[in-house]
Steps between C-alpha positions, in 0.01 A plus 500: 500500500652845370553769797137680439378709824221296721164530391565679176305374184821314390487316807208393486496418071851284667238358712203365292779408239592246804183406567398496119639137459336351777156654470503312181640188609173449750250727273152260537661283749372441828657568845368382810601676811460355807476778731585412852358593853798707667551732189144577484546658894611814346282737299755644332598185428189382357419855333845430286428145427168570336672772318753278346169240433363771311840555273527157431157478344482809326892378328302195365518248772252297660569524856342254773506551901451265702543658873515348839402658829609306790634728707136708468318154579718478790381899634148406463490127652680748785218739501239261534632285749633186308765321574737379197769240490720401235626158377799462253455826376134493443203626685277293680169594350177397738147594345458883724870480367457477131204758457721771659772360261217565215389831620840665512709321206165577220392753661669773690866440357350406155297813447739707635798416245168495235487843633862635472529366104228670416601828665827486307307512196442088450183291451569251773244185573472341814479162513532165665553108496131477521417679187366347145677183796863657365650272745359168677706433802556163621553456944905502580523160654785528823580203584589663905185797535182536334547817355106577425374647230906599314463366167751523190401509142348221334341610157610849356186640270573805277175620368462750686896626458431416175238757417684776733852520325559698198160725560758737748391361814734378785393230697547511891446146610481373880584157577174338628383232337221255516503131511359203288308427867338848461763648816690836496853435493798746636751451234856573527560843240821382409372166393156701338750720309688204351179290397359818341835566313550179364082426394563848265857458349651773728827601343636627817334460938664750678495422875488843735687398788703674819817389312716585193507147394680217543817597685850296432728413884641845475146654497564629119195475247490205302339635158404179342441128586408213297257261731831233547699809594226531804471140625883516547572823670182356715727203596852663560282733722500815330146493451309533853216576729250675331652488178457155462132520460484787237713327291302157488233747407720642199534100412147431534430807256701392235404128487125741480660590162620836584846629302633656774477584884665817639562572872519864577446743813131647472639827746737559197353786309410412179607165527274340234565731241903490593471107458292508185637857308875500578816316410627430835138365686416509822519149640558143485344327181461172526466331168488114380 
């Protein structure tokens, strides 16, 4: 890039001829966004996200979010008096449980991010697992707790999706989901995000976390892994702790079908169109 002075029209012609490339490279394609439950604690945050939701679809993509809420289930189970316990990572969902889980996930949190793509100039739709049945969830069978009603995807349907992308819309989808025994299911987001990736083709699921990505022993970004890549830095220990689950999820995504899995830090400003519009990226894409 030539010395031009910040902010100047060359700058920003420098820019778009940066971001020229890749706009074209994912022009019609579809990105799903899973959109998760600490990043969405900030309004800022959240005001900048739909923003960059809002880019993305007027530069010819079809974007997809898919958000989670737990921390926001957790205030209101709080608020009403209900106690909450956890069991390998997932919440134990009891039937008073599972309606709060309902009520805040499609409703409040849904409407809300409905809300802030729309005020950024966006035609957002707020939807769920439930809808045109977009998702039938099957029970999550632990062999040491009965989790309750925490299901996990069992048949993806895209009519509904389907008739949405391409007409300028951007779906907001929550991860509830009924069941083939007529139940309400709590579904992991992660897990929702990858089924609905891989059911539409998704060239790219781009996983908001609290993270950068996947970070090497001397805490360095890794930029890109290849799925063997993964289950050996899992095994020489590299790969840990909470890690470890997010990037089973980027493996379950791309047996889904999807081309590639990127994990990047939702606080990040413009993270998704950094990842998606520049050279360098953002995060760790896991391909393959």
């Amino acid at each position: 890039m030539t010395d031009t002075p910040k902010g100047s029209p060359q700058e920003q012609a420098e820019i778009l001829m940066q971001a020229l490339p890749h706009m074209l490279r994912y022009d019609e394609s579809i990105i799903v966004v899973k959109y998760g439950g600490h990043a969405m604690g900030d309004e800022e945050v959240a005001r900048r996200f739909a923003k960059d939701m809002v880019l993305l679809e007027q530069s010819g993509v079809n974007p997809v979010v898919v958000h989670g809420g737990g921390p926001q289930i957790g205030d209101m189970l709080k608020k009403l008096g209900i106690k909450s316990e956890f069991a390998g990572g997932l919440r134990i969902t009891d039937r008073a449980t599972v309606e709060i889980v309902e009520m805040v996930l499609a409703g409040s949190i849904n409407k809300n991010l409905v809300g802030y793509i729309n005020a950024e100039g966006g035609r957002a739709i707020g939807l769920c697992g439930k809808d045109g049945n977009m998702v039938t969830a099957r029970k999550v069978i632990d062999s040491e707790v009965d989790l309750g009603f925490v299901g996990e995807p069992d048949k993806v349907d895209t009519t509904v999706l389907d008739q949405v992308l391409g007409r300028e819309l951007i779906p907001v989808l929550a991860p509830v989901a009924m069941g083939a025994d007529g139940e309400t299911y709590n579904v992991n987001a992660d897990t929702f995000a990858g089924a609905i990736a891989g059911a539409l083709g998704a060239k790219r699921l781009l996983f908001l976390t609290d993270v950068p990505g996947v970070l090497d022993k001397n805490k360095e970004l890794i930029k890109e892994l290849k799925v063997d890549d993964i289950r050996r830095l899992i095994a020489d220990g590299t790969i840990t702790g909470g890690m470890i689950p997010k990037v089973e999820t980027c493996i379950y995504a791309l047996e889904q079908g999807v081309e590639g899995v990127v994990i990047l830090d939702g606080q990040t400003p413009h993270a998704v169109l950094v990842e998606l519009l520049t050279d360098g990226g953002a995060g760790t894409l896991i391909t393959r």
